[in-house]
C-alpha positions in Angstrom: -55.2 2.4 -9.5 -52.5 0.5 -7.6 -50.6 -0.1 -10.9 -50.7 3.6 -11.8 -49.0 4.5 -8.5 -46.4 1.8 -8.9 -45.7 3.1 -12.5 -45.7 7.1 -11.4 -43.2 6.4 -8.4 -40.9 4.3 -11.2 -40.8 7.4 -13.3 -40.3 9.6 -10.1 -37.2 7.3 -9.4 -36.2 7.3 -12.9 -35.8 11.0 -13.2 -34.4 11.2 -10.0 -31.4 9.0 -10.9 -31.3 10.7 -14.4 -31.2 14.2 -13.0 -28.3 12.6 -10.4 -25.8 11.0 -12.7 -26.2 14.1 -14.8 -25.1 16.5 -11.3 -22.1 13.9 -10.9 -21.3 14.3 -14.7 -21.0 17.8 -14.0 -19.8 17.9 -10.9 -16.6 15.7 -12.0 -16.1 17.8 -15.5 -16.2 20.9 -12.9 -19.4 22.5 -13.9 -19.9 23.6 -10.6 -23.3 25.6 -11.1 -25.2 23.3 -13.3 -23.6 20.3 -10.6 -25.1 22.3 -7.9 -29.0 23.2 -9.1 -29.0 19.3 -9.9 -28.1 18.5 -6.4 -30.0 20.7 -4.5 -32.9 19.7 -6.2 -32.7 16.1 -5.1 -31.3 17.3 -1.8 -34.8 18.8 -1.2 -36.8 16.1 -1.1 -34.2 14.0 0.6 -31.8 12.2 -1.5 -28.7 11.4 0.4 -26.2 11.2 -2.7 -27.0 14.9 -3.4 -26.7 16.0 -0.1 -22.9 14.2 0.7 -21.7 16.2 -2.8 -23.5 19.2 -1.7 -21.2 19.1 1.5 -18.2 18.4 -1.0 -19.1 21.5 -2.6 -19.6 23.7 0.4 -16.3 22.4 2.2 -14.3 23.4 -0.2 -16.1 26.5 -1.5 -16.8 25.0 -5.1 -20.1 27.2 -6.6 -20.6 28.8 -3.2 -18.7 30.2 -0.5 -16.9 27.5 1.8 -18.4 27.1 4.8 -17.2 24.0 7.0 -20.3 24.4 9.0 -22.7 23.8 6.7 -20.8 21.5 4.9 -20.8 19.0 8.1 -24.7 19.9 8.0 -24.7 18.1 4.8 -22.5 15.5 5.1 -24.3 14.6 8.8 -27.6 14.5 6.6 -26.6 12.1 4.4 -24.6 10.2 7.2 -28.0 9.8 9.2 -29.5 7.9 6.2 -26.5 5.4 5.9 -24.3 7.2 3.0 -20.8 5.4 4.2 -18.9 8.1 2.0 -20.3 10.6 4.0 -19.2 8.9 7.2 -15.8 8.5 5.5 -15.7 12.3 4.5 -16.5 13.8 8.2 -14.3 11.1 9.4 -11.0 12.6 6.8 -12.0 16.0 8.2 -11.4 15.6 12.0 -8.5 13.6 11.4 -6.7 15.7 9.2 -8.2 18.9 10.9 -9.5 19.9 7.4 -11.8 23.1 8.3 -12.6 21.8 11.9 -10.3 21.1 15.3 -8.6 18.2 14.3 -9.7 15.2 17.1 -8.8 11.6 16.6 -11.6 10.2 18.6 -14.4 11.8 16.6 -12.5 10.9 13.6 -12.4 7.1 14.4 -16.0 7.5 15.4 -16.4 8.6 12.1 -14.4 6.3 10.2 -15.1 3.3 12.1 -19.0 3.9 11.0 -17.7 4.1 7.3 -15.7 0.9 7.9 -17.9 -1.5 9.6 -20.5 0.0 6.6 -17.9 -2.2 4.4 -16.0 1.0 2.9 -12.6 0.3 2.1 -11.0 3.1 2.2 -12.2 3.4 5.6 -11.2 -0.1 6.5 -7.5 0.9 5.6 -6.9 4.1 7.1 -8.3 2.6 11.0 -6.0 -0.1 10.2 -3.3 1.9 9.2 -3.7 4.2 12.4 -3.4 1.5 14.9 -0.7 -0.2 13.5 1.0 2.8 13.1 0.3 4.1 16.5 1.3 7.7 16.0 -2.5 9.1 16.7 -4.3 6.5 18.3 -1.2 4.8 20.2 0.0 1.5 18.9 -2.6 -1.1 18.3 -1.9 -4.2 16.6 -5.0 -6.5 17.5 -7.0 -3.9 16.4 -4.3 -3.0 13.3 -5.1 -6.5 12.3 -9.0 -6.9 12.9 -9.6 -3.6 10.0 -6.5 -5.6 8.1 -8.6 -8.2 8.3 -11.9 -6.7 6.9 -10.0 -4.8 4.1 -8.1 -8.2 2.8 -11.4 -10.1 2.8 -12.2 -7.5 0.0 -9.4 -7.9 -1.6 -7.2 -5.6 -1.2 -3.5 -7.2 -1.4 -1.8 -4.4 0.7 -4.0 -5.0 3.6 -3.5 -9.0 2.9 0.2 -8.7 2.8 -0.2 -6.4 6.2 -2.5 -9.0 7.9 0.3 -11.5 6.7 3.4 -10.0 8.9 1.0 -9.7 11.9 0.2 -13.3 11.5 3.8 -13.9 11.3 5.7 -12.0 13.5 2.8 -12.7 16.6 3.7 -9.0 18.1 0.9 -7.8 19.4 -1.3 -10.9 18.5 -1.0 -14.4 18.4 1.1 -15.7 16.0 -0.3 -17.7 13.5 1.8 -19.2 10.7 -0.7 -20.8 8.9 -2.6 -17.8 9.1 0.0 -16.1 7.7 0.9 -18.4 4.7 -2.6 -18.2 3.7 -2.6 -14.4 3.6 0.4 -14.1 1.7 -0.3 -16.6 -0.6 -3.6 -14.3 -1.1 -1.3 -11.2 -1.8 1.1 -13.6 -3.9 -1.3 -14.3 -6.0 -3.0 -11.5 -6.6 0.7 -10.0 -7.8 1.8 -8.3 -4.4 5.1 -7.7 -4.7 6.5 -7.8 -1.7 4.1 -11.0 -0.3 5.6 -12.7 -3.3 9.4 -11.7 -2.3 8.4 -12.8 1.5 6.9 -16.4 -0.3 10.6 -16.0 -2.0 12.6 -16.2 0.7 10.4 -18.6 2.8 10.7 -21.1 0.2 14.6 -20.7 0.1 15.2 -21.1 3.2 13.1 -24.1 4.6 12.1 -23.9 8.0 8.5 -22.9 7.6 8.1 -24.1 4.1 9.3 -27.4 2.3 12.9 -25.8 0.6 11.4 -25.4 -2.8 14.7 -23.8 -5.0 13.0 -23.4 -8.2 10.0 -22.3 -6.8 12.2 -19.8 -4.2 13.5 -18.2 -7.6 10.7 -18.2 -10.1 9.5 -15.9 -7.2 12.1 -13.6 -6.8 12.4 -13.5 -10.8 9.1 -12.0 -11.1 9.9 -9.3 -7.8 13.1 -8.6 -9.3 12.1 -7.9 -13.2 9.7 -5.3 -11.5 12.8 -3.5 -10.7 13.1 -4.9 -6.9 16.6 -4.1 -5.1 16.3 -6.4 -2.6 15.1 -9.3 -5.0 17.6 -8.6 -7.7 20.4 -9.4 -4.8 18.9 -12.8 -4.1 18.9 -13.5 -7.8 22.3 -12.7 -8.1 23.1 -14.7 -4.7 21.1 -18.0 -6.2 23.2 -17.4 -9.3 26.6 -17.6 -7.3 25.4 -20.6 -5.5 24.1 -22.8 -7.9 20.3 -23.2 -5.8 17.4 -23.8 -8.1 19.4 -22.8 -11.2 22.9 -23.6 -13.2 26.2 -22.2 -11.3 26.9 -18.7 -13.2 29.2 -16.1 -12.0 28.2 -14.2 -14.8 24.3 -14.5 -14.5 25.4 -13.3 -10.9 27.3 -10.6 -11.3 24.8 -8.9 -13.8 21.7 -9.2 -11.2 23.8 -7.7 -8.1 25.0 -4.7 -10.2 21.7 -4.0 -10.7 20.6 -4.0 -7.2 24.2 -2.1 -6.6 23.0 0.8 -9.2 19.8 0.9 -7.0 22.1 1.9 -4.1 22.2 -1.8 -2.1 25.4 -1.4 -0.1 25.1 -5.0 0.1 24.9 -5.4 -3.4 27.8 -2.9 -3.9 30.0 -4.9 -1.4 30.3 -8.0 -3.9 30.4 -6.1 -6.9 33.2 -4.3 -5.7 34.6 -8.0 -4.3 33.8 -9.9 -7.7 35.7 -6.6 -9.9 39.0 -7.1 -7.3 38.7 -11.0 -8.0 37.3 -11.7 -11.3 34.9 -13.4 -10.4 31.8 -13.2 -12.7 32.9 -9.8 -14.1 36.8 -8.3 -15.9 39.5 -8.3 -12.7 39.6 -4.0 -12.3 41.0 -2.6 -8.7 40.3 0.5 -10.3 36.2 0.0 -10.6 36.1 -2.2 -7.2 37.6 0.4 -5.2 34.7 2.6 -6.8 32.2 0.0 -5.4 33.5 -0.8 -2.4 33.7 3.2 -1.7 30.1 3.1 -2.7 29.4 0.6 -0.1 31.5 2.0 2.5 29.7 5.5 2.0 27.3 4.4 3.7 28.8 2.6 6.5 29.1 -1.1 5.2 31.8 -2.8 7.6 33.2 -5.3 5.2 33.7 -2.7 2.4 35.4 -0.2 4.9 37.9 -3.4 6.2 38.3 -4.3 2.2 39.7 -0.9 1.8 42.0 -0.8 4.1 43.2 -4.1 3.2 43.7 -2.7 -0.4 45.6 0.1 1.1 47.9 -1.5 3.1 48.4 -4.0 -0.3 49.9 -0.8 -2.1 51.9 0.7 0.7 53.7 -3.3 0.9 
């Protein structure tokens, strides 16, 4: 008899999960009303899945009227049987003030429930709001600890985040070799900007060994993804010969493209290297464009190059 139980409840559960995926089909291909008999069905007899869509459905009014209230109803449902998206969800709500008062502290209530459950999404927006500081006031220890939890699931913005805390000690200790770790974490998982900060760390020497090649095979990588910032350093390795052949040229070509991304910086020695001829056809004509370029927006040394130029043609 015990064996015919077991095998009923399995067919129970079976259909159950059936009759769910096909509400989420539906619910996702926006066949609201066959979505919605699935769900309440299953919400009947307890299942908290169905019950944290059927508050989806009734916040925003999608095959029955909106109604916030009974939306939380659902949500808080599934929430009291340990659904972390529906934690995540009420959470969104307060802090955005979607169809309630907004209120931050019920919303990291919320949220932190969500995040300690392991949810991600959870994880980033606490973590984001601390460090941030604009709701919560500024708080970088606790910034870093939901940092923390998010990059030990991988995700490579939170690692890269964790990373500069680490770094910079503001707020929290510094730890370099904290740090290092973390954006050797991002780095390798292709963060972008971990890999530019890895860059530049290895170029200049004082908390890693000076590793030239390594410095640009880094910035290489940052800077084919269409980088501004990484581009300049390119073309700045190029002019100085480090961790690759001396080449004016191979300069000039990687800070115009950091200078048609709007670098001032970048604009400044393009402009310099047109006036010169250095790496690039001597033109006064197209420097003066550059070093306007720069000057526009408020580069000291391209404004003094211009007046210098001006007082050249008045001689």
């Amino acid at each position: 008899m015990k064996w015919f139980l077991v095998f009923i409840g399995c067919l129970v559960s079976a259909a159950a999960s059936a009759t769910l995926s096909d509400g989420i089909k539906a619910f996702k291909k926006q066949n609201y009303d066959i979505a919605l008999v699935e769900f309440r069905q299953l919400a009947s007899v307890g299942n908290a899945e169905a019950r944290y869509y059927l508050g989806l459905m009734q916040k925003d009014g999608l095959g029955m009227p909106k109604d916030t209230n009974r939306a939380l109803g659902w949500l808080k449902k599934a929430s009291s049987q340990g659904y972390a998206d529906a934690n995540l969800q009420i959470g969104q709500m307060y802090l955005t003030g979607d169809g309630v008062e907004q209120d931050t502290d019920a919303a990291i209530d919320w949220l932190s429930k969500a995040g300690k459950q392991g949810l991600l999404a959870a994880q980033s927006i606490l973590a984001t709001l601390y460090f941030k500081g604009e709701q919560t006031g500024q708080d970088i220890a606790k910034a870093a600890e939901w940092f923390e939890a998010a990059a030990n699931q991988g995700d490579t913005e939170a690692q890269y985040q964790l990373a500069n805390i680490y770094y910079k000690g503001d707020g929290i200790e510094q730890d370099l070799e904290a740090a290092l770790l973390w954006y050797r974490k991002a780095s390798d998982a292709g963060q972008l900007d971990a890999k530019y900060t890895l860059a530049y760390l290895y170029m200049d020497g004082q908390l890693l060994a000076q590793n030239y090649p390594l410095a640009f095979s880094l910035f290489d990588e940052v800077a084919q993804a269409g980088n501004r910032n990484a581009q300049y350093m390119l073309g700045y390795m190029y002019d100085q010969g480090m961790g690759v052949t001396k080449s004016p040229t191979s300069a000039f070509d990687w800070y115009l493209k950091a200078a048609n991304q709007g670098y001032d910086e970048a604009q400044l020695i393009v402009g310099y290297m047109y006036l010169s001829g250095k790496g690039a056809k001597k033109d006064p004509r197209v420097a003066e464009m550059w070093l306007r370029k720069a000057a526009d927006q408020g580069n000291a040394k391209a404004t003094k190059m211009l007046a210098e130029m001006s007082t050249t043609r008045k001689q």
